[in-house]
C-alpha positions, 0 to 999 in steps of 0.5 A: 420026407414024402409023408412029411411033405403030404402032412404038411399040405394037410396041415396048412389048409388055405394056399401059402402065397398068392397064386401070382406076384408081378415085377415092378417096371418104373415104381409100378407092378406089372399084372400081366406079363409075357412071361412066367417063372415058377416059385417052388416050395423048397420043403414039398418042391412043388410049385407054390407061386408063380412071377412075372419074369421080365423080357430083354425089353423090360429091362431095358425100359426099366434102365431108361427109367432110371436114367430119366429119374436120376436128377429127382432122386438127386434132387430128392432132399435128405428128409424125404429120402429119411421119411421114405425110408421110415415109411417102408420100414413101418409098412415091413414091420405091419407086415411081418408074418406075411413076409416071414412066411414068403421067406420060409415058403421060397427059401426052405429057411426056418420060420423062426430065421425068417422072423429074425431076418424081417427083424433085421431088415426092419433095422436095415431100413431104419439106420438108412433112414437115419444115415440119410439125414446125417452125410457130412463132409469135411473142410480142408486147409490147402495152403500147404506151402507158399505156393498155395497160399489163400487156398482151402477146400471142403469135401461131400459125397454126390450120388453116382446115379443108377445103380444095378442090383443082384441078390441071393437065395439065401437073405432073399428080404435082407440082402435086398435091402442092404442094397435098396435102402442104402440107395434111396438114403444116397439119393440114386435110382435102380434096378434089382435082380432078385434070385430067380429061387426065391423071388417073391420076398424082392417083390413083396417088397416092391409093392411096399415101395410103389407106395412110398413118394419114391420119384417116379422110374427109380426103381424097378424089380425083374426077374430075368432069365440067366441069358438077359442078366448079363445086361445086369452088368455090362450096361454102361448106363449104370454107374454102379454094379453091387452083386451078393452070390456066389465066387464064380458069378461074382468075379465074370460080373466085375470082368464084365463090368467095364467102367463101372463101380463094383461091389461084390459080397462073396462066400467065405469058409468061415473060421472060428477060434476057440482058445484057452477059455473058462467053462462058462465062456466055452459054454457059451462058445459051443451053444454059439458055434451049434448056431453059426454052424447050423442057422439056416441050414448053414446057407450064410456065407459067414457060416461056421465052417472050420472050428479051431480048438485049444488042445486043453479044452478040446475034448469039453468042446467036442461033448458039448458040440456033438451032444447039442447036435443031436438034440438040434437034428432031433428038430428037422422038419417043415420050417413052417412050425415054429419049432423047426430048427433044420429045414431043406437046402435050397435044391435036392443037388446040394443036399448030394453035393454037401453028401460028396463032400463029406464022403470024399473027406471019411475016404481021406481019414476024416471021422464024421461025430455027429450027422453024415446023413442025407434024407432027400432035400435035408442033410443033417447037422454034421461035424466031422473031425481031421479033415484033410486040408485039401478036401472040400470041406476045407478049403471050399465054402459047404453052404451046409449044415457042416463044420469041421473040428481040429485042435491046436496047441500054438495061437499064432500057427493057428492064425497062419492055419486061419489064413490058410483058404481063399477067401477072408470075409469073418473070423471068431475068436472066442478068448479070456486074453487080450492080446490074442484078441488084438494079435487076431485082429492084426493078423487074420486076413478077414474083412471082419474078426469077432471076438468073444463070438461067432465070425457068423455076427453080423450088426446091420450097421456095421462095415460088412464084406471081404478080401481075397475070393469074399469079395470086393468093397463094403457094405452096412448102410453108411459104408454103402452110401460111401460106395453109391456116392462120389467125393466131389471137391470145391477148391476156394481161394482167397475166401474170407479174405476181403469181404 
């Protein structure tokens, strides 16, 4: 990887990023802060940029900012909120490769994801701005016995005020604005913790957002160190926690939490049902299994992981997969050409962790088919068959770009062997039989099922997040709203009666 990475250097002539990206306090960016956090280049792992990194102190003004602009972002009315939002996705969409470079530079993902996931975040913010002209509520007849005669209600959701943010490495634009856009929509002030890996794309973002009519104090943007992000979750002042990361973080964040709503979005082992299916669906099946095992470097939580294969189309399966992942490591390399497919994993340590995994399954019996190797920051696309239901690469979450391969004969023990893990985000089923769909639907204990695709699908729109270790409440812009906001009822008696 060394030549690769002076190549690279070579290649690219003028600097990737900007040599410095300041954080937002209060809508407006901070050119000279105390402190400095280095952005590494996680294909060269040499320091590509620097950021602002923001003191105890500086989050605190930022909390006292949101509070103060919690009755304007209240007040701020639906079709402000709606041209606010179109505006940064107008902004994004002018943009784009700007941010799709910052995506590949800081996260080490292949440019052509990195296009998909500005794509997305254009959508993102799109359906918020849409979903912010559209919060209804609901009447209500309460004169459900004699006693409550004359009584009605009707029902609409008010926002909750402000709102703390902390978001991942590995969507490090889409995953912002998940939380960003669907806060503005609900009409409540916050303030972001992006990951202190990849920084740059949260900030970027922010310079789209001081230019908007967003009130003034809310929102801010702050790296911090892992010691003063404990405020992140334990400040009463904020009324909401919403965290996408890892099970261990997740789970300390809601304990800390005190009274405060929490959204968590977790990991998952993401598994993938392949049934009795024509050639062409199994056709389709494996060219989307290589994707959703391998996208990213498989660094998503709804990753392939474990792979369930009707005995009958077990061996076509198995060709078509291995063939595809030797033409798909055939394409490792700097993410920045276009026509990478495999790019590094975050840091060198997870290489060597996902290189553990898989030796520690070979030891118990598992047969590795295609990949198994490791090559500095990269590890290459790996299946492996038989593994041991115990081992790691079963039963924890690998983000890596490895999944395993076992087949089955029976469809409802193959859905007791799904449920088999700890976590339950999304589960894909590809089949021809309509009741196996359903009977997936009713029994995987999954946030989410698709069918006729990878559990790796994930619609900007759509209801979004887990049970068990995957998490905790949802997300997917009206679902979100949902979560930022509070039903309030107003009670009526007698009225319309008299006039």
């Amino acid at each position: 990887s060394a030549s690769m990475a002076t190549s690279r250097v070579a290649q690219r002539g003028q600097p990737l990023l900007r040599s410095f990206y300041g954080y937002f306090v209060a809508n407006k960016e901070v050119s000279a802060p105390a402190s400095k956090l280095a952005v590494v280049d996680k294909f060269t792992g040499e320091v590509a940029s620097h950021v602002g990194l923001a003191s105890k102190e500086v989050v605190e003004e930022a909390i006292q900012h949101a509070v103060k602009a919690t009755p304007a972002m209240k007040a701020l009315p639906h079709y402000q909120r709606k041209s606010i939002l179109m505006d940064v996705a107008a902004q994004l969409t002018a943009r784009q490769g700007e941010f799709a470079q910052a995506i590949t530079v800081e996260c080490g993902k292949p440019l052509a994801d990195s296009k998909v996931e500005v794509g997305r975040a254009i959508d993102t913010f799109t359906a918020s701005a849409e979903e912010a002209v559209r919060q209804t509520g609901e009447y209500e007849p309460l004169d459900i016995s004699a006693r409550n005669a004359g009584f009605s209600c009707i029902t609409r959701r008010f926002p909750a005020g402000p709102i703390s943010m902390i978001s991942p490495f590995n969507f490090p634009l889409n995953l912002v604005a998940h939380k960003v856009a669907p806060a503005i929509a609900a009409g409540c002030p916050w303030v972001l913790k992006p990951s202190d890996r990849t920084p740059v794309t949260a900030l970027l973002l922010g310079e789209l957002l001081a230019k908007t009519a967003l009130p003034e104090g809310s929102f801010s943007i702050l790296p911090v160190t892992h010691e003063d992000a404990s405020m992140f979750s334990k400040d009463e002042r904020f009324k909401i926690v919403s965290f996408t990361g890892s099970p261990g973080i997740g789970w300390k964040i809601k304990n800390d939490a005190g009274k405060k709503k929490v959204i968590l979005e977790l990991g998952g082992n993401a598994a993938c049902v392949v049934d009795k299916v024509s050639e062409a669906r199994l056709q389709h099946a494996a060219s989307r299994i290589l994707f959703g095992a391998f996208y990213s470097a498989g660094q998503s939580c709804i990753s392939v992981q474990r792979i369930y294969v009707h005995d009958s189309v077990y061996d076509s399966l198995k060709e078509k997969l291995v063939r595809g992942v030797k033409d798909l490591n055939a394409r490792k390399g700097d993410p920045l050409d276009p026509n990478t497919f495999l790019g590094p994993l975050i840091t060198p340590e997870d290489a060597e962790r996902v290189d553990t995994w898989v030796k520690n399954a070979v030891r118990a019996g598992a047969r590795v088919l295609a990949g198994g190797q490791r090559d500095g920051r990269f590890y290459d696309l790996t299946i492996v068959e038989n593994v041991d239901d115990r081992m790691e690469l079963k039963c924890k979450e690998v983000f890596g770009p490895v999944c395993t391969l076992e087949r089955f004969t029976d469809f409802k023990s193959v859905v007791d062997r799904v449920n088999d893990s700890p976590f339950g985000l999304q589960a894909g089923v590809f089949t021809d039989n309509l009741d196996t769909a359903f009977y997936a639907y009713n029994h995987i204990d999954a946030g989410g099922v698709v069918i006729n695709d990878i559990p790796s699908v994930r619609v900007d729109t759509q209801a979004y997040g887990g049970i068990k270790d995957s998490g905790f409440g949802r997300e997917g812009i009206r679902h979100t709203i949902d979560e930022y906001t509070e039903l309030k009822t107003m009670i009526f008696k007698d009225v319309g009666a008299n006039p």
